[in-house]
MITISE-505393 format. One record per atom (N, C-alpha, C): atom name; y, x, z. Coordinates in Angstrom, 3 decimals, padded with zeros to 6 digits. Atoms other than C-alpha are relative to their C-alpha. Layout:
REM MITISE-505393
+------+----------+----------+----------+
| atom |       yy |       xx |       zz |
+------+----------+----------+----------+
|   CA |        Y |        X |        Z |
...
+------+----------+----------+----------+
//
This chain:
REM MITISE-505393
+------+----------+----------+----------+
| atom |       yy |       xx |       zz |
+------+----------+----------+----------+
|    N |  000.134 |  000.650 |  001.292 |
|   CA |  021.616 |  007.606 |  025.505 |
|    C | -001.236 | -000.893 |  000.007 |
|    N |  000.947 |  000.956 | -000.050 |
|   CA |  019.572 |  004.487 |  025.127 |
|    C | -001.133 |  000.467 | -000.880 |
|    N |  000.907 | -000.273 |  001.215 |
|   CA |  016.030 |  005.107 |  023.362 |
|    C | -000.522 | -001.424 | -001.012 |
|    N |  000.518 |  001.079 |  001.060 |
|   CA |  015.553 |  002.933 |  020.249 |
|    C | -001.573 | -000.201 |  000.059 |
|    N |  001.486 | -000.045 |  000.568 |
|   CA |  012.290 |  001.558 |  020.541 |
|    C | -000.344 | -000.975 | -001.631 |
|    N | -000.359 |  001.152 |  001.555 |
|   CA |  011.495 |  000.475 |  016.192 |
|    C | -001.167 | -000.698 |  000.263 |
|    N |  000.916 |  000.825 | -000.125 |
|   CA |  009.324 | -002.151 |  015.417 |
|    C | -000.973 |  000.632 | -001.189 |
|    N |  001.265 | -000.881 |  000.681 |
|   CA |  006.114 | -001.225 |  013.631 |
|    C |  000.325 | -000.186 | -001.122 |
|    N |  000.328 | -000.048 |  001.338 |
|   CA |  005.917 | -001.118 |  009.927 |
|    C | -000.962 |  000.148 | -000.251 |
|    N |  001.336 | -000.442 |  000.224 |
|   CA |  002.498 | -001.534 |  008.477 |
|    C |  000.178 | -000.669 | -001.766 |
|    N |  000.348 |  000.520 |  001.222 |
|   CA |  001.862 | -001.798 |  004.631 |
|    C | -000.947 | -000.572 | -000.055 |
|    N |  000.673 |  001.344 |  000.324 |
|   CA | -000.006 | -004.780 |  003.300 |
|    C | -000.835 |  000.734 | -001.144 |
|    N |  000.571 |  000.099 |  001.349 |
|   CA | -000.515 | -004.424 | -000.375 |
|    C |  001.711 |  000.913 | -000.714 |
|    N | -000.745 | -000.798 |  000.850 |
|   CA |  000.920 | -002.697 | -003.152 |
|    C | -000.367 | -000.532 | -001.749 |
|    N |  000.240 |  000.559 |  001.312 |
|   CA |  001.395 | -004.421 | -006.776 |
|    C |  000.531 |  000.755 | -001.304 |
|    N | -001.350 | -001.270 |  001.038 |
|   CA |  002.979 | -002.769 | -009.981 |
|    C |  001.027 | -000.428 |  000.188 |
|    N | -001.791 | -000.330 | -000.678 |
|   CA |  006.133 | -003.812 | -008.961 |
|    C |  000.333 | -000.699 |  001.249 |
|    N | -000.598 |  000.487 | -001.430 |
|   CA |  006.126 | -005.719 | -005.861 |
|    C | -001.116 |  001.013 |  001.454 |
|    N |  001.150 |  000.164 | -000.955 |
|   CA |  004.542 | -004.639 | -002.228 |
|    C |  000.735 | -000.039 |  001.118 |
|    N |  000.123 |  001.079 | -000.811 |
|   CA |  004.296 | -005.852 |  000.927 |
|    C |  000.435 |  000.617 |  001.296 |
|    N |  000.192 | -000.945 | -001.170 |
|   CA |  004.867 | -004.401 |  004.505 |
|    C |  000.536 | -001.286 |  001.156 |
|    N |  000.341 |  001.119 | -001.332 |
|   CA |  004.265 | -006.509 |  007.897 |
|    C |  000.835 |  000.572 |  001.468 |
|    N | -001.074 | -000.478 | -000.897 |
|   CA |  007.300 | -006.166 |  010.493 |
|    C | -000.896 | -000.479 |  001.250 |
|    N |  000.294 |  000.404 | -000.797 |
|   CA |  006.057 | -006.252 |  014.078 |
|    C |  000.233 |  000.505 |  001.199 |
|    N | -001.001 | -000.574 | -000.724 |
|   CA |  007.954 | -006.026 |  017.126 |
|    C | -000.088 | -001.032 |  001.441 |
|    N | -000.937 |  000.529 | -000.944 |
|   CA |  008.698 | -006.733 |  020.784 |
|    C |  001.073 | -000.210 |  000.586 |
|    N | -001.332 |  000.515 | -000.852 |
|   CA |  011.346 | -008.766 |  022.291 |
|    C |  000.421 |  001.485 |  000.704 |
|    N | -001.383 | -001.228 | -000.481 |
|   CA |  014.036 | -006.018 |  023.232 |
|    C | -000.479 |  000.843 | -001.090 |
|    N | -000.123 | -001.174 |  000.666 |
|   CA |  013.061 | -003.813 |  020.587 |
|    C |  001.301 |  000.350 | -000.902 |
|    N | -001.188 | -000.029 |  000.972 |
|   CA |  015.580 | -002.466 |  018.032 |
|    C | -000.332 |  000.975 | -001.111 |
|    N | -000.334 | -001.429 |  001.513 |
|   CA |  015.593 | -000.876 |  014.298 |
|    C |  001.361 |  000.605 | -000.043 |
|    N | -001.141 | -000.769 | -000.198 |
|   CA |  017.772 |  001.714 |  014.299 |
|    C |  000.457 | -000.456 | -001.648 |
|    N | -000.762 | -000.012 |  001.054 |
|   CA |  020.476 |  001.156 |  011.041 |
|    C | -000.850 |  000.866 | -000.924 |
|    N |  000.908 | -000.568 |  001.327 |
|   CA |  018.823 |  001.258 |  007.429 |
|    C |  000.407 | -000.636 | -001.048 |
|    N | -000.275 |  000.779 |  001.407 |
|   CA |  018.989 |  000.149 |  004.048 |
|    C | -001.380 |  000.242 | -001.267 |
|    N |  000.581 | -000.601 |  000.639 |
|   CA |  016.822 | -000.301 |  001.396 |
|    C |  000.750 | -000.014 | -001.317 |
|    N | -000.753 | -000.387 |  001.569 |
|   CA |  017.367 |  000.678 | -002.415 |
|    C |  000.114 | -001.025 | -000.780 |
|    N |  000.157 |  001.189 |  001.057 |
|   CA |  016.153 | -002.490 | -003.659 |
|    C |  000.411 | -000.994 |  001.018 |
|    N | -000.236 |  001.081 | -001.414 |
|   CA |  016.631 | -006.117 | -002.274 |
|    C | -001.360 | -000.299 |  000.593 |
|    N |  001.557 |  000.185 | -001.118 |
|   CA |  013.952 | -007.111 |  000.577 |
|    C |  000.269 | -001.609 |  000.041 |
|    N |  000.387 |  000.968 | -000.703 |
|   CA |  012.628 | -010.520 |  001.641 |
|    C | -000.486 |  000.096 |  000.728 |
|    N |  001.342 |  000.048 | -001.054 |
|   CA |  011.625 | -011.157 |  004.682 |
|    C | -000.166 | -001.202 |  000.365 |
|    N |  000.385 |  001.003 | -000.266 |
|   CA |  009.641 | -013.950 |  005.466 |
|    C | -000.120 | -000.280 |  001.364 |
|    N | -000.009 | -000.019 | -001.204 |
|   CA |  009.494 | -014.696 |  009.533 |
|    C | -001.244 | -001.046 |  000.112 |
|    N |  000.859 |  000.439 | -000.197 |
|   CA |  006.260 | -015.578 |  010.738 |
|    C | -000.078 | -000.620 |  001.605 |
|    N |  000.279 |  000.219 | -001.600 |
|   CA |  006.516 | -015.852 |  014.522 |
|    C |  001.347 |  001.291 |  000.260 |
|    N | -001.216 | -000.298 | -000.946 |
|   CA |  009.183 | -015.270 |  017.098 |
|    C |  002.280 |  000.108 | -000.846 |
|    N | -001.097 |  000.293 |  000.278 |
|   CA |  013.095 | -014.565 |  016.756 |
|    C |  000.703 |  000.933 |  000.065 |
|    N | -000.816 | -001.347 |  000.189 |
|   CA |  015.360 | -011.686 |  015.647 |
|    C |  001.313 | -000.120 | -000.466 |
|    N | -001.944 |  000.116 |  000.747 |
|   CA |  019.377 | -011.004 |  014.707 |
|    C | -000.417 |  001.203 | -000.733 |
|    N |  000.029 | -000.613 |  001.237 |
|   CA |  019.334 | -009.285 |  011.659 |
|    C |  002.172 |  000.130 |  000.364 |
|    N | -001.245 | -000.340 | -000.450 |
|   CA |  022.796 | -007.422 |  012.114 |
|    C |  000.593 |  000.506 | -001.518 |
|    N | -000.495 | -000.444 |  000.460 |
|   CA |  024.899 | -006.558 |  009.170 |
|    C |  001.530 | -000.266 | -000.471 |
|    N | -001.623 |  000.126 | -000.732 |
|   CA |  028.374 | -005.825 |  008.505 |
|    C |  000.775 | -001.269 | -000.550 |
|    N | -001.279 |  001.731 | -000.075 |
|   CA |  030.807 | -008.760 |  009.167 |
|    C | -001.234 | -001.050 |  000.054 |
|    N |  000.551 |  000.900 | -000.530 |
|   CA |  027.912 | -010.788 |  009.876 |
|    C | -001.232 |  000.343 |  000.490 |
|    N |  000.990 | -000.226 | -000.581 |
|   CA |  025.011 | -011.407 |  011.858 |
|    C | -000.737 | -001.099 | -000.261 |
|    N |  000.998 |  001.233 |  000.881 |
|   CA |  021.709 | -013.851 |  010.882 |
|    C | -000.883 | -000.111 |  001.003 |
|    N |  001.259 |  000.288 | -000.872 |
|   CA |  019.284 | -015.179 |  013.177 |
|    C | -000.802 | -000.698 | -000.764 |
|    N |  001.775 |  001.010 |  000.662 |
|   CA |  015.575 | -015.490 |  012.057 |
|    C | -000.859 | -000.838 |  001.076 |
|    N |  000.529 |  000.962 | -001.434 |
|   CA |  013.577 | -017.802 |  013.686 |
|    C | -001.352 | -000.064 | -001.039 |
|    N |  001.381 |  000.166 |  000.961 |
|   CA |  009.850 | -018.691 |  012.469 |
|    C |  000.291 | -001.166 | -001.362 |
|    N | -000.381 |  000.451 |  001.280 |
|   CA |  009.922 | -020.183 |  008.883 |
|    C |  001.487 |  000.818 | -000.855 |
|    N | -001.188 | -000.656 |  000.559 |
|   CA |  013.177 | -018.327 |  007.850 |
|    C | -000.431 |  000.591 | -001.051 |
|    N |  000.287 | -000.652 |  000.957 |
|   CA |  013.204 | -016.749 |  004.509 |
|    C |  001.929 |  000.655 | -000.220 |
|    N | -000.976 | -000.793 | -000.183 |
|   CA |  015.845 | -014.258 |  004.016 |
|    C |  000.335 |  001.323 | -001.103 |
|    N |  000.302 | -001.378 |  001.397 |
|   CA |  017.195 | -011.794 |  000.741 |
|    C |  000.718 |  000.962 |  000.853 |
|    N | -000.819 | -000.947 | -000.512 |
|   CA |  018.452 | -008.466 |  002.271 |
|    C |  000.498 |  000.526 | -001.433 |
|    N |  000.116 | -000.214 |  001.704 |
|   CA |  020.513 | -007.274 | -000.595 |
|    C | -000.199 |  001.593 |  000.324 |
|    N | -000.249 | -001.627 | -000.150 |
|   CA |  020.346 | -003.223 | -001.723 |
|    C |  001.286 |  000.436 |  000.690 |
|    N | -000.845 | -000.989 | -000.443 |
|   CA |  022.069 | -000.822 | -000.438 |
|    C |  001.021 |  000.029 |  001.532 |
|    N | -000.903 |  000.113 | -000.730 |
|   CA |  023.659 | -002.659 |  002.302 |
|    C | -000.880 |  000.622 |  001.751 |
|    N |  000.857 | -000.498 | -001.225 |
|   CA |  023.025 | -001.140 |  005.989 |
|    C | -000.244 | -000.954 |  001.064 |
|    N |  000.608 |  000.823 | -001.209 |
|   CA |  021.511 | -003.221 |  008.656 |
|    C | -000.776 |  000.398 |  001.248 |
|    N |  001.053 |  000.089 | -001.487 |
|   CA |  019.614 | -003.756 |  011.842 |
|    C | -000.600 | -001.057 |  000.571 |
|    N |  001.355 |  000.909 | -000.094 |
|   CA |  016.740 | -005.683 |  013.462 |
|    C | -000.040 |  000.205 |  001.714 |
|    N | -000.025 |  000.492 | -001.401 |
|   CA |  017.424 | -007.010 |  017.208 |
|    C | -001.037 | -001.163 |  000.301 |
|    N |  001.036 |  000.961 | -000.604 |
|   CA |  014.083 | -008.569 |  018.504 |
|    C |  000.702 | -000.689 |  001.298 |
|    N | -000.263 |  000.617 | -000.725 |
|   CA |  014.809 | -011.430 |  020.551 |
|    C | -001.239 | -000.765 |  000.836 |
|    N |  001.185 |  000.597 | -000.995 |
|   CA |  011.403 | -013.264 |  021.477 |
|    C | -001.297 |  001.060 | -001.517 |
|    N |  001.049 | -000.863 |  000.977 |
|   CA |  008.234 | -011.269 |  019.746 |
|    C | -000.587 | -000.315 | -000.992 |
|    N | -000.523 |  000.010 |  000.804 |
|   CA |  008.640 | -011.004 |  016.380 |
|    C | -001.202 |  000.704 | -001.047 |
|    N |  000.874 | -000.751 |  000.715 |
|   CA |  006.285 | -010.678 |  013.333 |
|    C |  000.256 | -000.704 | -001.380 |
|    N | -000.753 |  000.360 |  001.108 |
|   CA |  007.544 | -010.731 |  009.772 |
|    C | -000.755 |  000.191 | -001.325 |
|    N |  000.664 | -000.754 |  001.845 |
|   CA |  006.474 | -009.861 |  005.537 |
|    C |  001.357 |  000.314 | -000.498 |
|    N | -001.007 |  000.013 |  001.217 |
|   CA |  008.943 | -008.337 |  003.705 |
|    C | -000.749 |  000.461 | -001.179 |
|    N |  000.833 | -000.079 |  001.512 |
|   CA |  008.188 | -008.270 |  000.429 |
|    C |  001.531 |  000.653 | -001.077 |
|    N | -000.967 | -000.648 |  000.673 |
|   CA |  010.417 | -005.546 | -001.993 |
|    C | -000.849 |  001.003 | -001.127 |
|    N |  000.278 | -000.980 |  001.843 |
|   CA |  009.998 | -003.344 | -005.179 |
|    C | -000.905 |  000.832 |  000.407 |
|    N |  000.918 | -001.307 |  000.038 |
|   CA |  006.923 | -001.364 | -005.183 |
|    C |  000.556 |  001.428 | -000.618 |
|    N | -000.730 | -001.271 |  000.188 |
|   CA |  009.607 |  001.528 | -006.010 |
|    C |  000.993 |  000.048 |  001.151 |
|    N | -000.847 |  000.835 | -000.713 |
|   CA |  011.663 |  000.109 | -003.612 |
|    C | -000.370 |  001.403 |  001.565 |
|    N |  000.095 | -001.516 | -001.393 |
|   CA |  012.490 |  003.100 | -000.292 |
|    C |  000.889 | -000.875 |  001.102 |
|    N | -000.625 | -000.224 | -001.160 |
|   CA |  013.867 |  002.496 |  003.195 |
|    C |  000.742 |  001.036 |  000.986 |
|    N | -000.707 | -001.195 | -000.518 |
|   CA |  016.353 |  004.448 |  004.213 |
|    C |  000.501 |  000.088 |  001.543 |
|    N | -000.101 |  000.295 | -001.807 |
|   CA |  016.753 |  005.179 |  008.220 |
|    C |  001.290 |  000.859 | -000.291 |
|    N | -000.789 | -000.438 | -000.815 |
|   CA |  020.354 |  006.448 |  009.558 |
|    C | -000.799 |  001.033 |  000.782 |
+------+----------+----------+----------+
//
């Protein structure tokens, strides 16, 4: 069985209803299938990832801006090394598979 390596998660900031968390990842890595409760933005700062979800797939590239909606499940295929913001509901959870 292949080992998922995830990409880091680091919180930023935290607002009364928005906060922040800083995706950061090497080429070949992979997020294992998740969802969050609320919708996410992620902003793409550097490098290039497939954002996988079902019936389609999205490639970020630097500048990309991107709504993940709730509830739906996804995944995060680093392609060249990869460093992101999503920005979602300071109530707002991530749910891992």
């Amino acid at each position: 069985m292949e080992k998922i390596q995830k990409p880091e998660l680091t919180p930023l900031d935290i607002g009364d209803s928005l906060k922040t968390l800083q995706v950061t990842a090497l080429a070949g890595m992979r997020m294992p299938p998740h969802y969050t409760t609320k919708e996410a933005v992620i902003v793409v700062h550097q490098g290039e990832a497939l954002l996988k979800m079902p019936n389609v797939d999205h490639r970020l590239k630097q500048g990309a801006v991107f709504i993940v909606p709730a509830g739906v499940e996804h995944t995060l295929e680093i392609i060249k090394d990869f460093k992101a913001v999503v920005i979602m509901g300071a109530d707002s959870d991530i749910n891992f598979k």
